[in-house]
N, C-alpha and C positions, 0 to 999 in steps of 0.2 A: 650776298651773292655776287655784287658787285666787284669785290675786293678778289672773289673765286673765280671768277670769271677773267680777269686782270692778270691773276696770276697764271692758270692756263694759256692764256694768250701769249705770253711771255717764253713757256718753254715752247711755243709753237702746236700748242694743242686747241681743236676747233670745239669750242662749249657745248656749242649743239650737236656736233657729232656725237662728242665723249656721251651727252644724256640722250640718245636715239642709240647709239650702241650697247650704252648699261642697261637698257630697257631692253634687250633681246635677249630671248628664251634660252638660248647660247649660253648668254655668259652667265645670265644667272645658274645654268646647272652648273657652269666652268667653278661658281662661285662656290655651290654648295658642295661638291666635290672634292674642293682645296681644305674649304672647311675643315669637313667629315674629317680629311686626311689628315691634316692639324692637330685636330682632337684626338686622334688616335693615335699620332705619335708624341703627345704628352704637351699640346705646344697650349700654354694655359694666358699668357701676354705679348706683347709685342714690344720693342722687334724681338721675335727667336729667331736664333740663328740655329743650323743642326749642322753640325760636321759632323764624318766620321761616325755616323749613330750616336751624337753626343749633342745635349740641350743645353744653348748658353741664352740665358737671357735678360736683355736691358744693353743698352748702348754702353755702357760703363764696364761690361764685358768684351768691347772688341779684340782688346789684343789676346785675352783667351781663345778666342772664336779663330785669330791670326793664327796664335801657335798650334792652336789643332791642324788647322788645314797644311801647315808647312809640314806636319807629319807625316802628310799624305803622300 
């Protein structure tokens, strides 16, 4: 926790805020929401990205994820 805490601090985020706000009723629908949405548009790992109604996923895919969007 230590080490997480250090690192929050670093980008300028306050530890105890961040866990008093992830605890409110808010975000957790905000959460489950995202979710649902996720799942229903086919997003099965992280990171996906979705351009264009198209699923690219894993980091090793960025510059796919690039040329879709320059389509746009």
């Amino acid at each position: 926790n230590l080490i997480l805490e250090k690192s929050l601090k670093k980008i300028n985020v306050d530890p105890k805020k961040l866990l008093i706000e992830a605890s409110e009723n808010s975000i957790k629908e905000e959460l489950k929401i995202r979710t649902n949405d996720a799942y229903n548009k086919g997003v099965f790992g992280t990171p996906t990205f979705m351009v264009n109604n198209k699923i690219f996923w894993g980091q090793d895919r960025l510059e796919f994820v690039l040329n879709e969007a320059n389509k746009s």
